[in-house]
FITORKOL-234411 format. One record per residue (C-alpha): residue in one letter; residue number from 1; x, y, z. Coordinates in nm, 4 decimals. Layout:
(a,NUM,(X,Y,Z))
...
END
This chain:
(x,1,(-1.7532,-1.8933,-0.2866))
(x,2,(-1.8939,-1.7223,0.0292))
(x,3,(-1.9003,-1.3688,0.0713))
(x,4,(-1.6869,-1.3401,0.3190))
(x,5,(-1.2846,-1.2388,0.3175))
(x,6,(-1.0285,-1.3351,0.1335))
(x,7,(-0.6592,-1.3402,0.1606))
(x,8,(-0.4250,-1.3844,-0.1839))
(x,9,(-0.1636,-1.5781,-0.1976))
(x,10,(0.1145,-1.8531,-0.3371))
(x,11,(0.4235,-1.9381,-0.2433))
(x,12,(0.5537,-1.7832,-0.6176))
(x,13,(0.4739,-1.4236,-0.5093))
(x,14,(0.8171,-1.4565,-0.2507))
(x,15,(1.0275,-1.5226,-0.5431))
(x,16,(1.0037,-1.1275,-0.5874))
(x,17,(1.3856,-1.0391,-0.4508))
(x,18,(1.5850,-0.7575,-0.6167))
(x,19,(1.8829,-0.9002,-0.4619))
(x,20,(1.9954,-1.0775,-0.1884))
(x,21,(2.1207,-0.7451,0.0145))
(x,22,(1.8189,-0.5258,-0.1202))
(x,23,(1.5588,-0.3782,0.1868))
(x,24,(1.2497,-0.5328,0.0186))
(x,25,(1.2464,-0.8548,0.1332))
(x,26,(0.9657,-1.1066,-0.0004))
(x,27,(1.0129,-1.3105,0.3295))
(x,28,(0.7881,-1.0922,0.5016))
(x,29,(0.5258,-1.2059,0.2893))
(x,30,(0.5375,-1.5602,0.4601))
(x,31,(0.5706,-1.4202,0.7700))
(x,32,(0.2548,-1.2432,0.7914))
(x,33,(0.0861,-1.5699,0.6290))
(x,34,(0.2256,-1.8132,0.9294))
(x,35,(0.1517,-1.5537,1.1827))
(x,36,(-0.2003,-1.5041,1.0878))
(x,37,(-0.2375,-1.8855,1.0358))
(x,38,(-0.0651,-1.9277,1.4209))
(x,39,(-0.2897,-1.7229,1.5582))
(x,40,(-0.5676,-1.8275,1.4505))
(x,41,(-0.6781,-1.5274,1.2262))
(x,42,(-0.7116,-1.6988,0.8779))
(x,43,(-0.8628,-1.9795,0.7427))
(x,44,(-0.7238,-2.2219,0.5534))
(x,45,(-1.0842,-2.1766,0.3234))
(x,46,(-1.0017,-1.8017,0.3459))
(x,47,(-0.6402,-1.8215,0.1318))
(x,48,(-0.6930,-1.7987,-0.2552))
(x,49,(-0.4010,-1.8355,-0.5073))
(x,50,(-0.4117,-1.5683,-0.7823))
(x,51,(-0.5812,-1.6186,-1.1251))
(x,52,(-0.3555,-1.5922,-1.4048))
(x,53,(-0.2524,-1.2440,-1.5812))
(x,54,(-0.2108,-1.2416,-1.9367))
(x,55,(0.0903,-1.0218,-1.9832))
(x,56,(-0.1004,-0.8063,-2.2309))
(x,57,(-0.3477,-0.6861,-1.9215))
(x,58,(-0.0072,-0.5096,-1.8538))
(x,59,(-0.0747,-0.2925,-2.1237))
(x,60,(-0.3721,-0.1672,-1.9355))
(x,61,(-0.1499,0.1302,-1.7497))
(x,62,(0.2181,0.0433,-1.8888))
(x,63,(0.3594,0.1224,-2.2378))
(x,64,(0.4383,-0.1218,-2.4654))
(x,65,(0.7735,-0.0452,-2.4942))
(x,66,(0.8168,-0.0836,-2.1770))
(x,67,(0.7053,-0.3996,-2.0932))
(x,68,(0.9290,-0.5182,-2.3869))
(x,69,(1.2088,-0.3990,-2.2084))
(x,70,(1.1327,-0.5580,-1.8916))
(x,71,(1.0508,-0.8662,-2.0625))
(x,72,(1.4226,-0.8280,-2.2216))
(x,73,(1.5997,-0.7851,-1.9033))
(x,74,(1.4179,-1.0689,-1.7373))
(x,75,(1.5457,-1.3006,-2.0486))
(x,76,(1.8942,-1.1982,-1.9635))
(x,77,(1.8949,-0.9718,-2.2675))
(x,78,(2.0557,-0.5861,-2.1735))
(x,79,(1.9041,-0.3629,-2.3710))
(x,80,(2.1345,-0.0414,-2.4405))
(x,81,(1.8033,0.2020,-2.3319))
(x,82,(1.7753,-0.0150,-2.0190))
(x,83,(1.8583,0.2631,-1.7601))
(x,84,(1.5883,0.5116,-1.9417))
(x,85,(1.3258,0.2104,-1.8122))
(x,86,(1.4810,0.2592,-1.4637))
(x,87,(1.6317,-0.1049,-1.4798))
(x,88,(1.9802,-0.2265,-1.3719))
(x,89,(1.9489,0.0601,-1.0629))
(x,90,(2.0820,0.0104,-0.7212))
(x,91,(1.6664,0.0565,-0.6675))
(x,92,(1.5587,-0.1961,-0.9494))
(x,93,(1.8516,-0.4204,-1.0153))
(x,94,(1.7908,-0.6333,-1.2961))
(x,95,(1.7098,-1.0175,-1.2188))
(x,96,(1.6341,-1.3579,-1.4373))
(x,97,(1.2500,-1.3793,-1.4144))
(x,98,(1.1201,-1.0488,-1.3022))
(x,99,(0.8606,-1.0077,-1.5750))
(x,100,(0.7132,-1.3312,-1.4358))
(x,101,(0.7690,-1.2802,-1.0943))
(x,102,(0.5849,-0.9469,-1.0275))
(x,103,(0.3030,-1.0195,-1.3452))
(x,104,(0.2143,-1.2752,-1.0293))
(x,105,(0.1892,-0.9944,-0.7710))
(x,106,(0.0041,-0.8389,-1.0538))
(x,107,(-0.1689,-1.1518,-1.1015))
(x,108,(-0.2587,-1.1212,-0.6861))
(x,109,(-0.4028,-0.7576,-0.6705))
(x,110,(-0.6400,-0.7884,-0.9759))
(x,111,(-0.7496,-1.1352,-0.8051))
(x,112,(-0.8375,-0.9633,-0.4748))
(x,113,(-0.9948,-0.6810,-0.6877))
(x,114,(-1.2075,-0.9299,-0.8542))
(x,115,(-1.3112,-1.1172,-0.5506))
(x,116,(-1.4722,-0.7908,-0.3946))
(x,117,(-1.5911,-0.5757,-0.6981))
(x,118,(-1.7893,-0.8955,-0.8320))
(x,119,(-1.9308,-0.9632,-0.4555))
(x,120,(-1.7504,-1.2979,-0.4279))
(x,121,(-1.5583,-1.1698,-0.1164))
(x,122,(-1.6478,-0.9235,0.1263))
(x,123,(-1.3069,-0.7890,0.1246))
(x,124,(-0.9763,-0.9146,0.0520))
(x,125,(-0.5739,-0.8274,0.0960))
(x,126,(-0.3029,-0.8642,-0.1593))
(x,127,(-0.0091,-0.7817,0.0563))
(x,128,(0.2266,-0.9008,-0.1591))
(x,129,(0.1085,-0.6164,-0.3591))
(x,130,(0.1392,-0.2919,-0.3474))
(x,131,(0.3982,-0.1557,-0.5936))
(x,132,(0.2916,0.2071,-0.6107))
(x,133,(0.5525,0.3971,-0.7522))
(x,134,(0.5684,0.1707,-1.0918))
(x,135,(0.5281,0.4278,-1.3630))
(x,136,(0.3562,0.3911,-1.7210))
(x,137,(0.7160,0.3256,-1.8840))
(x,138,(0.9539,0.3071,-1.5935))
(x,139,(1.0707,0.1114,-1.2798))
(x,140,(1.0494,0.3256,-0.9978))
(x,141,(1.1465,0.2861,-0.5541))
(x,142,(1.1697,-0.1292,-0.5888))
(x,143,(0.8517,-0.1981,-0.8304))
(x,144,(0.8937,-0.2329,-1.2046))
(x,145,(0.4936,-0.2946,-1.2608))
(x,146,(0.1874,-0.1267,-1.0755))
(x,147,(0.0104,-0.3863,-0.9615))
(x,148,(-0.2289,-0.1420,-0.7564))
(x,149,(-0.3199,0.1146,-1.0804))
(x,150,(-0.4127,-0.2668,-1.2747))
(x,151,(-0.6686,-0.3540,-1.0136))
(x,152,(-0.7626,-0.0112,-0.9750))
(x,153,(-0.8051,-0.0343,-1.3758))
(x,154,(-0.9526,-0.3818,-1.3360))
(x,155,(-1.2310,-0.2267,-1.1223))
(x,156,(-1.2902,0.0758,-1.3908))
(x,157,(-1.3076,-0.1392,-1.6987))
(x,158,(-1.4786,-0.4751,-1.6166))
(x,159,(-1.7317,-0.3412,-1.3318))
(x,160,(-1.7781,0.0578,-1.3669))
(x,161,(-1.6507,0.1382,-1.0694))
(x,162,(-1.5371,0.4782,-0.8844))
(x,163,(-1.2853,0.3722,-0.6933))
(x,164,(-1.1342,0.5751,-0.3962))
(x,165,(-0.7270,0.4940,-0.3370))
(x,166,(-0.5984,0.5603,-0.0250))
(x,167,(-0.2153,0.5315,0.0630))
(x,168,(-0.0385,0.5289,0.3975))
(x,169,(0.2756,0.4230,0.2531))
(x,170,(0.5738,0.6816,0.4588))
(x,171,(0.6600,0.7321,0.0728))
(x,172,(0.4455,0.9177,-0.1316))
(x,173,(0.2207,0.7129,-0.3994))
(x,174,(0.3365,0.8955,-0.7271))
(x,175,(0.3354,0.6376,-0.9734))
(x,176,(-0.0884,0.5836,-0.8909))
(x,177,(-0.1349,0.9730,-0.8703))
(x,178,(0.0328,1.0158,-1.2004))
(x,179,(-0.1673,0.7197,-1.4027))
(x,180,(-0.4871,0.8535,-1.2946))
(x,181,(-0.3957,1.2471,-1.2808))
(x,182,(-0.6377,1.3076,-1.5177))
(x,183,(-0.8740,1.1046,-1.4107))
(x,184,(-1.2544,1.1593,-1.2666))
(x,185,(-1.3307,0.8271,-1.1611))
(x,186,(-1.0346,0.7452,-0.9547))
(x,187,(-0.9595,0.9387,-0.6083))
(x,188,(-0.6249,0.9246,-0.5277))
(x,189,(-0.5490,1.0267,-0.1674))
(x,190,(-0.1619,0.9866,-0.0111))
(x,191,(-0.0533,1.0860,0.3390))
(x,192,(0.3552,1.0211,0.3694))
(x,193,(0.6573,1.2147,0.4532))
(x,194,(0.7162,1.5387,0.3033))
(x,195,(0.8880,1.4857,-0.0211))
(x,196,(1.0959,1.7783,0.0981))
(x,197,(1.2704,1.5285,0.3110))
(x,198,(1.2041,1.1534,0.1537))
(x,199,(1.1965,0.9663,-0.2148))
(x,200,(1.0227,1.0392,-0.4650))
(x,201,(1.0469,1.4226,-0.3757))
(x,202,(0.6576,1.4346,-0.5036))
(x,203,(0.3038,1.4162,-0.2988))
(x,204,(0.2775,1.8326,-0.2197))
(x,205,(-0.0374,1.9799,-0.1748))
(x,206,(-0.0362,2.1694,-0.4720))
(x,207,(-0.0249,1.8365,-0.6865))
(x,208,(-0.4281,1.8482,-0.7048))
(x,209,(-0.5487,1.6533,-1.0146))
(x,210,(-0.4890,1.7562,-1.3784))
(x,211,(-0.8026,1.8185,-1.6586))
(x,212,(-1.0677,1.6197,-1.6073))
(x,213,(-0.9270,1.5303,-1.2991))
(x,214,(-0.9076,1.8254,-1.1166))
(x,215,(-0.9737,1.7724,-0.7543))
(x,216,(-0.9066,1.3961,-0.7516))
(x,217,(-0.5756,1.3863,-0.6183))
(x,218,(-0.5236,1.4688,-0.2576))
(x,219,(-0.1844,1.4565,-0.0698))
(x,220,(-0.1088,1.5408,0.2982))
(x,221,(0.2979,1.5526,0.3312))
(x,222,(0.3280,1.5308,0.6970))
(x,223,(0.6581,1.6077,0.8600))
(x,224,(0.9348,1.3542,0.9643))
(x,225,(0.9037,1.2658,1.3212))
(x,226,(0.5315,1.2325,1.3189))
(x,227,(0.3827,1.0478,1.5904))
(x,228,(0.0330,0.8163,1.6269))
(x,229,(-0.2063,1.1186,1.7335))
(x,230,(-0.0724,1.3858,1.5010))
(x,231,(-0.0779,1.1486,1.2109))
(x,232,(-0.4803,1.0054,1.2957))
(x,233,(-0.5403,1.3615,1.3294))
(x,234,(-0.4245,1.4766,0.9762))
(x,235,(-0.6226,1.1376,0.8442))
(x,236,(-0.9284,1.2551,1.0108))
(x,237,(-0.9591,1.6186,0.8874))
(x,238,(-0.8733,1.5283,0.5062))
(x,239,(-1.0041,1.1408,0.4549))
(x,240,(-1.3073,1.1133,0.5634))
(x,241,(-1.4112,1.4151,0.4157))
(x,242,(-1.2336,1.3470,0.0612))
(x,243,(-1.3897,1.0214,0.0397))
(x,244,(-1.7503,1.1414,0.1709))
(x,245,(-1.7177,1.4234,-0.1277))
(x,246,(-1.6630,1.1253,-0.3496))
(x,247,(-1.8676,0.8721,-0.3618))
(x,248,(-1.6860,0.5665,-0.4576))
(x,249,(-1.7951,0.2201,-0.4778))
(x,250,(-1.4425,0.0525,-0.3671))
(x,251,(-1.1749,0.1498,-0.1816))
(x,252,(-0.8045,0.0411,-0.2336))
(x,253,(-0.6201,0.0871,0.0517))
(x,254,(-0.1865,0.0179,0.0107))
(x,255,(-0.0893,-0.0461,0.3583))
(x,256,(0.3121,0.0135,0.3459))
(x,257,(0.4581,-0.0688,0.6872))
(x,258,(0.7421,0.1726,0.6654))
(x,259,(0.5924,0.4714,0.8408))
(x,260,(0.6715,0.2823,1.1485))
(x,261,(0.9172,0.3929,1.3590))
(x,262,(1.1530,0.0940,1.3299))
(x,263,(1.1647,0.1375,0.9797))
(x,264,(1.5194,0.1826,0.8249))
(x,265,(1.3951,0.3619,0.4819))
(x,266,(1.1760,0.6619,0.6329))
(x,267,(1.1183,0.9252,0.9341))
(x,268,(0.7810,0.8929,1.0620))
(x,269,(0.7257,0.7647,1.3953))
(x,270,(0.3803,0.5614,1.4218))
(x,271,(0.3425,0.2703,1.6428))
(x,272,(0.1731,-0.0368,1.5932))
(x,273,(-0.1164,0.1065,1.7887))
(x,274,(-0.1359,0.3960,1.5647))
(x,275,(-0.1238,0.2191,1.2451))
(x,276,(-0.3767,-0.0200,1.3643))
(x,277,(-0.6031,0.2660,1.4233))
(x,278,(-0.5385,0.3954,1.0969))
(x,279,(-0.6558,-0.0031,0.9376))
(x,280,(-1.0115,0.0269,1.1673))
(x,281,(-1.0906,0.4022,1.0213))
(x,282,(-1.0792,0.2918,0.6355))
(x,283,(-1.2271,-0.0314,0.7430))
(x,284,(-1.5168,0.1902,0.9069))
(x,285,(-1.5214,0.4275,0.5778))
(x,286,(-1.5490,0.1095,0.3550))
(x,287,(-1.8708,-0.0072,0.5651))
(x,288,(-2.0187,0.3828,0.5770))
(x,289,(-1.9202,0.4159,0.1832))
(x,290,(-1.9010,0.1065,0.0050))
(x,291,(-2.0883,-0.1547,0.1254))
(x,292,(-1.8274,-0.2610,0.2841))
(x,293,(-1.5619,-0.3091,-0.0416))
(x,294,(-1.2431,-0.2963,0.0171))
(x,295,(-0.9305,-0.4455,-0.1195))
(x,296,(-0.5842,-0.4225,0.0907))
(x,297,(-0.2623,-0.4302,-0.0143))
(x,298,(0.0976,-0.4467,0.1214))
(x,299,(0.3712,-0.1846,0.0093))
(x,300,(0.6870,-0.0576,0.1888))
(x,301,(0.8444,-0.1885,0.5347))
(x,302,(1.2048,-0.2606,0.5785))
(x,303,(1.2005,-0.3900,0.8883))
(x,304,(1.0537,-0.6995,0.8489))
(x,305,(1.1145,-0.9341,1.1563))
(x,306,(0.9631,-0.6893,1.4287))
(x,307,(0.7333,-0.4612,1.2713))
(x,308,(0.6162,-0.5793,0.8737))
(x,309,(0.4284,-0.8869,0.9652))
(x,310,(0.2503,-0.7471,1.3075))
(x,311,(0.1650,-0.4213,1.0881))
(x,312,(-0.0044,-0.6557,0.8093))
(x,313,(-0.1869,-0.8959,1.0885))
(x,314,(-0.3464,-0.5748,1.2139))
(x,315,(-0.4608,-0.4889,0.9007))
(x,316,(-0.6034,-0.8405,0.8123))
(x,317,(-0.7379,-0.8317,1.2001))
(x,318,(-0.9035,-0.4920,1.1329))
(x,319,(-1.0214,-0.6244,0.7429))
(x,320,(-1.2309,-0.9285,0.9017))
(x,321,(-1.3264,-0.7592,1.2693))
(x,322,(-1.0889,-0.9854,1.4535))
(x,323,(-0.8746,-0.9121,1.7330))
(x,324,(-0.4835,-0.9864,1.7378))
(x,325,(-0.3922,-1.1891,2.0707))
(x,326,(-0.1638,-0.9855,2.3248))
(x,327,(0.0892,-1.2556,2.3035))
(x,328,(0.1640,-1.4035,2.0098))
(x,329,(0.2393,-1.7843,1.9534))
(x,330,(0.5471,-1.9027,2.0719))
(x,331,(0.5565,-2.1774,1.7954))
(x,332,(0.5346,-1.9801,1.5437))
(x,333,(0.9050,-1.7937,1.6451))
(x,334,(1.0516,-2.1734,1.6719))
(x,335,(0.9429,-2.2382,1.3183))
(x,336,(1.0929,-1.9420,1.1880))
(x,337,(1.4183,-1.9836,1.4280))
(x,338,(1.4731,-2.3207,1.3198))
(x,339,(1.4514,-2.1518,0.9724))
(x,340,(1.6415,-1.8259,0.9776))
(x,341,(1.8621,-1.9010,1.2835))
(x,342,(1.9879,-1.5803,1.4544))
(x,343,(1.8074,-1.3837,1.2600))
(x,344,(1.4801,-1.4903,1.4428))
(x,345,(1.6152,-1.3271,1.7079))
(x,346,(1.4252,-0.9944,1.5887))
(x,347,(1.1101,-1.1653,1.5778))
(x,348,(0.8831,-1.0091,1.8119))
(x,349,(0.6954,-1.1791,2.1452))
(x,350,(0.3680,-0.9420,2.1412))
(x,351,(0.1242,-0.7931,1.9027))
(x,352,(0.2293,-0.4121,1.9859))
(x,353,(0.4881,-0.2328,2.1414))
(x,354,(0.4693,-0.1073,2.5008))
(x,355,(0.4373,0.2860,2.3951))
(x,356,(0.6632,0.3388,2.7082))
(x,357,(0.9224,0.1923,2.5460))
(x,358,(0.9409,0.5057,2.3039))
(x,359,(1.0229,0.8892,2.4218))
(x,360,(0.8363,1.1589,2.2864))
(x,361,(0.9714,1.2799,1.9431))
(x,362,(1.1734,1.5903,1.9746))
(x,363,(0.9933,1.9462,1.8621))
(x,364,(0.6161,1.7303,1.8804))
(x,365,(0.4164,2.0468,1.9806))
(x,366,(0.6009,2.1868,1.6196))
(x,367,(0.5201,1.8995,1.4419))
(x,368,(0.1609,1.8863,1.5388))
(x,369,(0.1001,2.2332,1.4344))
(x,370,(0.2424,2.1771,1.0906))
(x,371,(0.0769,1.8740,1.0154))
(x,372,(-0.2318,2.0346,1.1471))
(x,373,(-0.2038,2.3616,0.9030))
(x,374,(-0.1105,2.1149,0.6448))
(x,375,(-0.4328,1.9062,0.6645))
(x,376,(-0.5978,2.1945,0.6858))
(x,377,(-0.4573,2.3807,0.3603))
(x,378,(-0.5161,2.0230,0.1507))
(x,379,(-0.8872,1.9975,0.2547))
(x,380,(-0.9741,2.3891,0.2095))
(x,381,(-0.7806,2.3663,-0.1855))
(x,382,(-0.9383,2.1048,-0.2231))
(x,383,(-1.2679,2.2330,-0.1592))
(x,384,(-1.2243,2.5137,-0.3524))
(x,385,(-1.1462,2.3086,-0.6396))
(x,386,(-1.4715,2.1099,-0.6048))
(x,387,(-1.6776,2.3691,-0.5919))
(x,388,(-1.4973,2.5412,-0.9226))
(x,389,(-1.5334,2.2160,-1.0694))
(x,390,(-1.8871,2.0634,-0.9566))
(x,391,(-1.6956,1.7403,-1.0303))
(x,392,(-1.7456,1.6922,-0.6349))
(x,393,(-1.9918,1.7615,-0.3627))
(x,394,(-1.7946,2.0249,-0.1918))
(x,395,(-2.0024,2.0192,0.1363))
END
């Protein structure tokens, strides 16, 4: 196998559906697939199908018991301590198969890991992956197992890897902070909506690393309302620095799509444009840092007709240095109308939105200067902490 990229994938991984009315909707897995395969942007040579996951590699970041009881539920069993696991929510409703189900997504993200930490692929995108607020013994925000903290792991354990984690999910990524709190090797590093305002109420400046890991953990809680320029701006001041300080030899980026402005489930107000921009800076990090390593996965995004599978086609576009077309393929919306009906009706005729289309956010100049302070405070304690620690180059 080439060196070249690689996108993960089988038709299994869109069996992952809470319930039929739930917001995370597998579908826009295939979406993204047919769009990039419409227009041109993958390879049928470039599509991999995950390699298996023995459900004790589970054990890697997840407790025992847990899995048990996940394993339980998906058997049809109810457990009496099934709520203390987070199961049988309104978030994580309890389904036949689930342990199987998202081991595959699993299965996908250690795959894609694999690919690029033993130099078989460039890069390479999981975005049916993703599932970053999994804890070590409970279901968390719509994912019961961390897919992301296993490849992350995968990385640690079978190559020796640092590996820097950046997430651009709207919601903060607590349940990757948390399983590496305390550790040195992994950089964790989270822009998202203030948890004053949006789940899981976590991600605040303060939350800097714990023990050994003191100074790994870097979050940016940016306001609701935040637009393309003052979100680039906040990435600017704290990633490239936090990664520079760090050194690591991958980067995992989880690319939710629901800091859109479309999106149902959060506040922020990023366009297409903006979240494109966002894909081509950690692609440029990856080539400055890492040779060029990098492994993307997919996350949140609740709207998925208009705005999940252009956000992901970006990101594949900005992974392998190709360019989205203006327009996209008109077949590919028959396809999908003569398979979703009125439904398709969302799906959109162009690659971005025309930013015209959008009016300026109300209290901007307000917004801007928060974000801007906030940036500003996470790099400078951050800093600090680097230079108390030596852990860090602090420069």
């Amino acid at each position: 196998m080439s060196a070249g990229y690689r996108f993960v994938y089988a038709p299994a991984l869109a069996g992952f559906e809470l319930a039929r009315e739930h917001p995370f909707k597998p579908l826009r897995l295939e979406l993204t697939r047919s769009l990039l395969e419409a227009t041109g942007l993958l390879a049928a040579d470039e599509v991999v199908a995950p390699e298996p996951l023995p459900p004790a590699a589970l054990l890697a970041v997840h407790e025992r018991r847990y899995v048990a009881a996940v394993e339980a539920a998906s058997r049809g069993e109810r457990p009496s301590d099934l709520l203390l696991y987070g199961l049988g929510t309104g978030d994580n409703p309890v389904f036949a198969g689930m342990h199987e189900v998202v081991l595959g997504v699993c299965a996908a993200t250690v795959t894609a890991v694999d690919l690029v930490a033993s130099g078989r692929a460039r890069r390479a995108a999981s975005f049916a992956g993703g599932l970053h607020h999994a804890q070590a013994a409970k279901a968390s925000g719509f994912c019961l197992y961390n897919d992301l903290a296993l490849g992350i792991r995968h990385a640690q354990q079978a190559y020796g890897l640092r590996v820097a984690y950046l997430d651009v999910d709207a919601h903060h990524g607590d349940g990757v902070q948390w399983l590496f709190y305390e550790d040195p090797t992994v950089l964790t590093v989270s822009l998202h909506e203030s948890g004053r305002y949006l789940f899981p109420g976590t991600g605040h400046v303060y939350e800097t690393g714990r023990g050994a890991g003191r100074g790994t953990a870097v979050n940016v809680p940016l306001e609701p309302y935040t637009e393309d320029a003052s979100f680039l701006e906040a990435f600017d001041t704290v990633v490239g620095p936090a990664l520079r300080a760090f050194a690591p030899d991958l980067i995992v980026l989880q690319a939710g799509a629901d800091m859109h402005r479309f999106d149902p489930l959060a506040d922020l107000n990023l366009t297409l444009a903006g979240m494109a921009a966002c894909y081509e800076r950690v692609v440029a990090l990856a080539d400055e840092l890492t040779g060029g390593r990098l492994v993307v996965t997919g996350g949140g995004g609740y709207d998925p007709y208009r705005t999940v599978p252009r956000a992901w086609a970006h990101a594949w576009a900005a992974l392998t240095g190709r360019q989205l077309p203006a327009t996209l393929p008109e077949r590919w919306r028959a396809v999908w109308h003569a398979r979703l009906g009125p439904e398709a009706a969302a799906l959109p005729r162009t690659a971005s939105e025309d930013p015209d289309d959008f009016p300026p956010a109300p209290h901007r100049d307000a917004i801007t200067r928060r974000n801007r302070h906030v940036a500003q405070r996470a790099l400078a304690t951050l800093q600090e902490l680097w230079r108390e620690t030596g852990l860090i180059r602090a420069d």
